[in-house]
VEXDREN-2710 file (C-alpha; in Angstrom, 1 decimal):
% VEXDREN-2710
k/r/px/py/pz
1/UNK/0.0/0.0/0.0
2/UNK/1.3/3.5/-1.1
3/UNK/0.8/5.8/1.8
4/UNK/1.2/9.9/1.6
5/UNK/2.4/11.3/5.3
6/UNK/0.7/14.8/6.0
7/UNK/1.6/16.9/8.9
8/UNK/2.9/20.2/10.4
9/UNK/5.8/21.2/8.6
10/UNK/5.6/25.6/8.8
11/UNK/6.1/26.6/12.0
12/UNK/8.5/24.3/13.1
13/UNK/12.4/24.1/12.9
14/UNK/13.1/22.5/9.7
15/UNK/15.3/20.0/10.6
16/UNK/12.8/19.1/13.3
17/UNK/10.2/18.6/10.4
18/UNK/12.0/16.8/8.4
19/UNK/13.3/14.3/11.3
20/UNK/9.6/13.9/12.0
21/UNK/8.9/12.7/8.4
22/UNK/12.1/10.9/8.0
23/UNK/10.7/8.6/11.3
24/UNK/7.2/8.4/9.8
25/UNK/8.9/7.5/6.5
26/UNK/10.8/4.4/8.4
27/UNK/8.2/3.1/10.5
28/UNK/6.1/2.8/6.9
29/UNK/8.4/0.9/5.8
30/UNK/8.8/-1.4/8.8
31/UNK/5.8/-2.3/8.4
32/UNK/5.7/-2.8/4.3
33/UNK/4.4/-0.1/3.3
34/UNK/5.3/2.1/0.5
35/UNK/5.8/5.6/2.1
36/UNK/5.6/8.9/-0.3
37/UNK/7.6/11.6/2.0
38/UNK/6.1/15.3/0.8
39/UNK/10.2/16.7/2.4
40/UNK/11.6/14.3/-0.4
41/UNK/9.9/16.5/-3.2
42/UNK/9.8/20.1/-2.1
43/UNK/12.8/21.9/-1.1
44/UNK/12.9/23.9/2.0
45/UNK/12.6/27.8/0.3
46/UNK/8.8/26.8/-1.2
47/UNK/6.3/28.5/-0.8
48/UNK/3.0/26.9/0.9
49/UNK/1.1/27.3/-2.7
50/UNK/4.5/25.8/-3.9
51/UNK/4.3/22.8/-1.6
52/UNK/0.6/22.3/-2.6
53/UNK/0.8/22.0/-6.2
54/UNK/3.6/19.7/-6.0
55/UNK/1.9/17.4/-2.3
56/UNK/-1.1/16.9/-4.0
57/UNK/-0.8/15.0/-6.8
58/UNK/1.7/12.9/-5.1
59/UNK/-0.9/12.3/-2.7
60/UNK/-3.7/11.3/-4.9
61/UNK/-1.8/8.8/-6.6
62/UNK/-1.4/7.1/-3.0
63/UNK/-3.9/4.5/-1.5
64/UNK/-4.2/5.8/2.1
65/UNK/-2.8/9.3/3.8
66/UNK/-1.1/9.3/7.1
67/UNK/-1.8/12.1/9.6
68/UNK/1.0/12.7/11.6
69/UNK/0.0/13.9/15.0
70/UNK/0.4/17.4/14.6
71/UNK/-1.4/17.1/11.3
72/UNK/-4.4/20.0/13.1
73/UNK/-2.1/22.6/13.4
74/UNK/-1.1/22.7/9.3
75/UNK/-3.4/24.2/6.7
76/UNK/-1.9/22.3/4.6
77/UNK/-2.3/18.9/6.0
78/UNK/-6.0/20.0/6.6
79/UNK/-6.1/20.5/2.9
80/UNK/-4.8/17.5/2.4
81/UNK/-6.8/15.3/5.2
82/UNK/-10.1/16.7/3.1
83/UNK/-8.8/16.1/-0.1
84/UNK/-8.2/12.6/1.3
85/UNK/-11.6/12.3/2.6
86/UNK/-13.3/13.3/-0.8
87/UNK/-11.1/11.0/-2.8
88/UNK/-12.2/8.1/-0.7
89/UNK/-8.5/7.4/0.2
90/UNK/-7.8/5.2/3.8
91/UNK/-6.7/7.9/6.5
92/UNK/-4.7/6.5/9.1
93/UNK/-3.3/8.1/12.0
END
């Protein structure tokens, strides 16, 4: 199963964010899954409307999304999560 991992990433120290995914990235795969890391495809200077246009249509070509815990405190995981929801994807959290 492909999953797309969706959380807080503005707001945060960057390195923090990315260590974050990087452990959400490896604990997908422990457990053999296909992980699609959004901090693998955007670089750090883009902009949030940037980061969209790129995170989604990575995200729609996954089977499930993974909310990270923090995922509530990002519009653009919210954006995400609904986009989720509408495209009748499996959320996980």
């Amino acid at each position: 199963m492909k999953i797309y991992i969706a959380g807080r990433i503005s707001g945060v120290p960057y390195e923090q964010a990315r260590n974050k995914f990087a452990a959400a990235e490896s604990l997908c795969r422990a457990n053999n899954y296909n992980p699609v890391n959004p901090m693998n495809h955007v670089t750090q200077l883009a902009s949030p409307a940037e980061a969209m246009k790129i995170c989604i249509p990575l995200m729609l070509e996954c089977n499930a999304i993974l909310l990270l815990n923090d995922w509530e405190f990002s519009e653009g995981a919210q954006i995400e999560a609904q986009t989720a929801k509408y495209a009748e994807m499996h959320i996980l959290f």
